[in-house]
Wavefront OBJ file of the C-alpha trace (Angstrom):
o trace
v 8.978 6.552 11.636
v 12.162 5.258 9.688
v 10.981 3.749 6.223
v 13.550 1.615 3.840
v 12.982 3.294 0.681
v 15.036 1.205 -2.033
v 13.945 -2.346 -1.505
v 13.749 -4.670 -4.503
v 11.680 -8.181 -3.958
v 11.846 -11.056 -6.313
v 9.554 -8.830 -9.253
v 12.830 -7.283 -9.861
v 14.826 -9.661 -12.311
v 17.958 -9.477 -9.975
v 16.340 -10.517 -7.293
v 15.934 -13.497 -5.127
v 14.084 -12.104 -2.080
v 10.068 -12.352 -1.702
v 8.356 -9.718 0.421
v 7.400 -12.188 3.326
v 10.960 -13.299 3.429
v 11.542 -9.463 4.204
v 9.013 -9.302 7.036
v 10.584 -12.302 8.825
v 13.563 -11.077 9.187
v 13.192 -7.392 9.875
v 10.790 -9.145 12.577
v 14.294 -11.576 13.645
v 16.485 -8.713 13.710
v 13.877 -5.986 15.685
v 16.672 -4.985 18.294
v 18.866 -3.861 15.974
v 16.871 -2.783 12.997
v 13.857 -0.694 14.043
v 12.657 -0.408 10.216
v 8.252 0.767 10.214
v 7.990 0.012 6.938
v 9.708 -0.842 3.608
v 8.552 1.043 -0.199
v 9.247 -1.927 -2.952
v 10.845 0.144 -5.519
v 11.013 -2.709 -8.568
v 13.194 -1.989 -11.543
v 11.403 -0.454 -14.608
v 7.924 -1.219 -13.220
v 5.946 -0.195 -11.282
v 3.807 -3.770 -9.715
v -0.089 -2.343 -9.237
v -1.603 -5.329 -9.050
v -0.027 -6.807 -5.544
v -2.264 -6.377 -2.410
v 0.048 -6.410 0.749
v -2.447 -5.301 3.032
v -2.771 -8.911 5.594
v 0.778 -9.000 5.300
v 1.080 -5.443 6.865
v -1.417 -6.575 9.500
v -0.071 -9.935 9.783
v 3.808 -8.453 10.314
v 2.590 -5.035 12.125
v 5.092 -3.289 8.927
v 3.917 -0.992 6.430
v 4.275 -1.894 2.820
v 4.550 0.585 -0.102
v 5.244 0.510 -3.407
v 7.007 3.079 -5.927
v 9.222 2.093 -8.594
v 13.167 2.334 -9.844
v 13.379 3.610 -13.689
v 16.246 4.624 -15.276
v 17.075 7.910 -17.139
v 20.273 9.670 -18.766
v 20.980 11.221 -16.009
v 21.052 7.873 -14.210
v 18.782 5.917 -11.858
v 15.693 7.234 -10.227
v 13.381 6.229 -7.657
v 9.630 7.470 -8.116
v 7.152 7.445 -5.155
v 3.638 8.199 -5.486
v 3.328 6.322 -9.028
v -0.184 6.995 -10.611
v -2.098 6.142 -13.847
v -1.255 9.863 -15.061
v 2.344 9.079 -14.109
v 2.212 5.740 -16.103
v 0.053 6.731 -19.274
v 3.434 9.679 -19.649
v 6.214 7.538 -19.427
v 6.792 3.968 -20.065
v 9.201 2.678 -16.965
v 10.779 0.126 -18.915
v 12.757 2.853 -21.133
v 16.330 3.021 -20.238
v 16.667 5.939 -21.410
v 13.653 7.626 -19.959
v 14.594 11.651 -19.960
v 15.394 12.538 -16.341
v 14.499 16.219 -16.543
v 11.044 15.815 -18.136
v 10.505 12.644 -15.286
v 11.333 14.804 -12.325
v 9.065 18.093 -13.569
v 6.395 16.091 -14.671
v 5.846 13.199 -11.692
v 6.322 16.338 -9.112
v 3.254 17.465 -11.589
v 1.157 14.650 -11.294
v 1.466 14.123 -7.236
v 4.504 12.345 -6.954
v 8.587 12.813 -5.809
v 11.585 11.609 -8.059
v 14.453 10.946 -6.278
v 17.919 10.361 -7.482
v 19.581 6.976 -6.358
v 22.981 5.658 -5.692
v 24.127 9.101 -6.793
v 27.728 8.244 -6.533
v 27.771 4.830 -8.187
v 29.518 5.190 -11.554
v 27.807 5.790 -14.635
v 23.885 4.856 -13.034
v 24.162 8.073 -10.575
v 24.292 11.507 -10.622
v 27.596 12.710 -9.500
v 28.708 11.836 -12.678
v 26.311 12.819 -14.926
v 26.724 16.430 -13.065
v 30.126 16.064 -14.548
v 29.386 16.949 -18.549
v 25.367 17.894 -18.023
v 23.956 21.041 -16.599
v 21.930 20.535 -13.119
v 18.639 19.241 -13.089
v 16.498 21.504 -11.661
v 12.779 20.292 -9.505
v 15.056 17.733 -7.583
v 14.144 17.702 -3.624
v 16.221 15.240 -2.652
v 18.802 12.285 -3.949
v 19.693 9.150 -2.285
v 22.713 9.452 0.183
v 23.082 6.408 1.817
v 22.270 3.289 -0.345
v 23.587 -0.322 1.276
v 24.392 -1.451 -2.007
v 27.087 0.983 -2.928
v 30.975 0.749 -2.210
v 33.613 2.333 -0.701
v 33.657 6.086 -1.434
v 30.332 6.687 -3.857
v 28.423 7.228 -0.556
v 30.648 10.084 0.340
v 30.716 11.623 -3.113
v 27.057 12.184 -2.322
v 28.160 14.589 0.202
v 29.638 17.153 -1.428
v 26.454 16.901 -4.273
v 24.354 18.217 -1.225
v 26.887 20.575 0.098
v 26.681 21.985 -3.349
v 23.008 22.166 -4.404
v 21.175 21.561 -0.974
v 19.240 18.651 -1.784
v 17.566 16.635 0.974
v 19.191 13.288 2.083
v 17.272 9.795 2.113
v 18.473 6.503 2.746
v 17.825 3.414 1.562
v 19.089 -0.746 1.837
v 19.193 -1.067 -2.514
v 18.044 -4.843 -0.747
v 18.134 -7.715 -3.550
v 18.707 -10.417 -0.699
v 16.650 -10.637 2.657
v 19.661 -10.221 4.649
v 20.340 -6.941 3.144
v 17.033 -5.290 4.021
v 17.156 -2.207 6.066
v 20.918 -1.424 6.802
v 20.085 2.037 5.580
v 16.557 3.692 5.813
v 15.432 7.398 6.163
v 13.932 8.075 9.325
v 10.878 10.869 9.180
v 9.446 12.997 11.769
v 6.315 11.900 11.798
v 4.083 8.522 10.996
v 3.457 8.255 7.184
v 0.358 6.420 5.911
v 0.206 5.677 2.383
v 2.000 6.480 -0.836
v 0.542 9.779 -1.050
v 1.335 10.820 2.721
v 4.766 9.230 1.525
v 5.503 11.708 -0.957
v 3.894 14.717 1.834
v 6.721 13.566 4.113
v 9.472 14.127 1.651
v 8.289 17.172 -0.091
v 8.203 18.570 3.162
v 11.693 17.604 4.884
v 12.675 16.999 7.990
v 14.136 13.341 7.730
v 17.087 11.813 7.586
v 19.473 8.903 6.044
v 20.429 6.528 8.756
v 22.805 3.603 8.574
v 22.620 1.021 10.704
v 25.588 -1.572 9.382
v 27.383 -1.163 12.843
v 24.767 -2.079 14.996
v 24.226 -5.759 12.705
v 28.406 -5.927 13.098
v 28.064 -6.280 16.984
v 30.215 -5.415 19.601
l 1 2 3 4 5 6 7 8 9 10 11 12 13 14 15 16 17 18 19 20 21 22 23 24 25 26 27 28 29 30 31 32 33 34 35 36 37 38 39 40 41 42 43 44 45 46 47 48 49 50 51 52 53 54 55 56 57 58 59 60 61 62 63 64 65 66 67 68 69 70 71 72 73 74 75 76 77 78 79 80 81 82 83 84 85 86 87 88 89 90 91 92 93 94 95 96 97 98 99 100 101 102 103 104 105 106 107 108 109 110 111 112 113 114 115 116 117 118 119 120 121 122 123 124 125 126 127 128 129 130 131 132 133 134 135 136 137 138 139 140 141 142 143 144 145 146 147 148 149 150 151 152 153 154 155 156 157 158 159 160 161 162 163 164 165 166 167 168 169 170 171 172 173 174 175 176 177 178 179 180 181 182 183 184 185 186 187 188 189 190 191 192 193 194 195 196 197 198 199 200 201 202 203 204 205 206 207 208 209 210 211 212 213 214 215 216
């Protein structure tokens, strides 16, 4: 099953894409994107109120929903967000303390994962620069479709080093941008819960998929 895990719709202020918009075209561009399902990850929120369950049967794409805070160690993506998770932190901190996130949402059934590690000063190849490790994380973010030249490959040697697991995901703010990187998992996963199953247990992988929407 290969899941987009970064996707931000139009509930994130910097974006202009609406979930539908997202199902069209991963529909349009089947051949060459085989994306299952997408996780809405909107910045400091987390949005529990939207039901996307006819649009999953309407679309035949799964639809889940986690959230993208931000911490002093830099950006994070949570999956499996809860009411414990939610009553302990309030997302919309900028400053939300990365160490005590990742313990305590592993705590309370979910996964933190690092984004965009290698983006300057939001990721966490720099941070690792003046800061001890953090310790709890599973996995970070390896290939995000947002990032330039050269942060996706300082990502690299932060898993050579510590051994963390490797996820991808689009970072999509337009529908055109949904999908070019996605993490593809062993097995189906059914919910938010089984979500956070998956990548506590391993097994997947980041995959890119920017060549194949290039042509021949």
């Amino acid at each position: 099953m290969i899941l987009d895990l970064h996707v931000h719709s139009k509930k994130s202020e910097d974006s202009r894409a609406t979930v539908v918009g997202y199902l069209q075209w991963l529909l349009k561009k089947k051949g060459v994107l085989p994306i299952d399902g997408l996780v809405l990850t909107e910045h400091r929120q987390f949005d529990a109120d939207s039901d996307y369950r006819r649009l999953e049967d309407e679309y035949g794409i799964r639809i889940f929903k986690g959230s993208e805070v931000e911490t002093d160690y830099g950006h994070v993506l949570v999956y499996g967000v809860n009411q414990p998770m939610l009553e302990r932190f309030d997302f919309s901190n900028v400053r939300l303390p990365a160490q005590e996130l990742i313990t305590d949402v592993e705590e309370f059934g979910g996964i933190a994962v690092p984004c965009h590690p290698g983006r300057p000063t939001v990721g966490l190849c720099e941070h690792y620069q003046t800061k001890p490790p953090l310790e709890g994380v599973r996995a970070v973010e390896l290939l995000n479709g947002g990032s330039r030249k050269g942060e996706n490959e300082r990502v690299e040697e932060l898993l050579r080093r510590h051994g963390y697991g490797a996820i991808g995901g689009s970072d999509s703010h337009l529908v055109s941008f949904i999908g070019i990187c996605a993490t593809e998992f062993p097995r189906e996963v059914s919910d938010e819960e089984d979500l956070v199953r998956a990548l506590r247990e391993g097994g997947y992988r980041a995959v890119d998929f920017r060549d194949r929407l290039k042509g021949p």
